[in-house]
C-alpha positions as CSV (number, residue, x, y, z in Angstrom):
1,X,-2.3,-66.1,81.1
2,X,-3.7,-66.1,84.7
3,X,-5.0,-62.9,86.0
4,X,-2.3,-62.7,88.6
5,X,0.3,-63.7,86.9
6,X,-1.0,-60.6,84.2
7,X,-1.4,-58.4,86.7
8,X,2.3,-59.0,88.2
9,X,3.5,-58.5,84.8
10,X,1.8,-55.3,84.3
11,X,3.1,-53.9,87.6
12,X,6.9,-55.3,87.2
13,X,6.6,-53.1,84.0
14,X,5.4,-50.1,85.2
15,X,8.0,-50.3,87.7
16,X,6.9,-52.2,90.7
17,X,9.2,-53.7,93.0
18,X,8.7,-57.4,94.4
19,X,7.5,-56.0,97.6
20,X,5.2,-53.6,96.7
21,X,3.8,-55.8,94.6
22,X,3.1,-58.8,96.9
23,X,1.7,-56.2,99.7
24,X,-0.7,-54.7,97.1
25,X,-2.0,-58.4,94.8
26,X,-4.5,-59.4,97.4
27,X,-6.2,-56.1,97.5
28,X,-6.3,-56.0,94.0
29,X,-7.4,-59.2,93.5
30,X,-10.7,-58.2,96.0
31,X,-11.4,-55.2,94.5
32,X,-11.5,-57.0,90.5
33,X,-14.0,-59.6,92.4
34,X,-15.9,-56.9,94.1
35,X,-16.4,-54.8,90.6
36,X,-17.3,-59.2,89.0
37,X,-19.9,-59.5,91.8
38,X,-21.6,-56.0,90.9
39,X,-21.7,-57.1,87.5
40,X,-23.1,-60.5,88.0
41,X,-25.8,-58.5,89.9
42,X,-26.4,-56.4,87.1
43,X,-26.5,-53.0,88.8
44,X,-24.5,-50.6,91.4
45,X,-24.5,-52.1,94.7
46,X,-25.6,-49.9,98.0
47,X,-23.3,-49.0,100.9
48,X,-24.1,-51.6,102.9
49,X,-24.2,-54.1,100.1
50,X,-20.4,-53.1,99.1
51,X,-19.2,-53.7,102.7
52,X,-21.0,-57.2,102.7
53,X,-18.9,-58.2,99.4
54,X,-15.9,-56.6,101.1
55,X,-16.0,-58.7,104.4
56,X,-17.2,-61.8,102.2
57,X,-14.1,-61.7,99.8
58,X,-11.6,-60.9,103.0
59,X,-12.9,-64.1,104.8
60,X,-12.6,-66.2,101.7
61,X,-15.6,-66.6,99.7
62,X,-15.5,-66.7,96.1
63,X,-17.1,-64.2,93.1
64,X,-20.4,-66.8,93.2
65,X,-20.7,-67.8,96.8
66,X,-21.1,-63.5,97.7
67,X,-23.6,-63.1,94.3
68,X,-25.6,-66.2,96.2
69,X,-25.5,-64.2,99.3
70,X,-26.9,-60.6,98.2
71,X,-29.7,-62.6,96.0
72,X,-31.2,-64.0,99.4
């Protein structure tokens, strides 16, 4: 199963209406590729680091593109 499609799942079960759910699955989606780009670097990321993956993954990039990035 597609992570979304799990993740929708999960929060229909727990109770979550359409709504909520829609409004909250791209955040949630950005924060499970920020916590796959700290661990494709292999360690905690710094402050500054953390806000480059967060404006990276809100303009589009992907997981690998962002790990390319910080290894510059």
């Amino acid at each position: 199963m597609e992570l979304e499609a799990l993740l929708i799942a999960a929060l229909r079960e727990a109770g979550y209406g359409p709504d909520a759910i829609g409004s909250a699955m791209p955040r949630i989606i950005r924060i499970m590729q920020a916590e796959d780009v700290r661990i494709e670097m292999g360690r905690s990321l710094s402050r500054k680091e953390r806000e480059y993956v967060r404006l990276q993954l809100e303009l589009g990039l992907n997981v690998s593109e962002v790990v390319a990035g910080l290894q510059k």
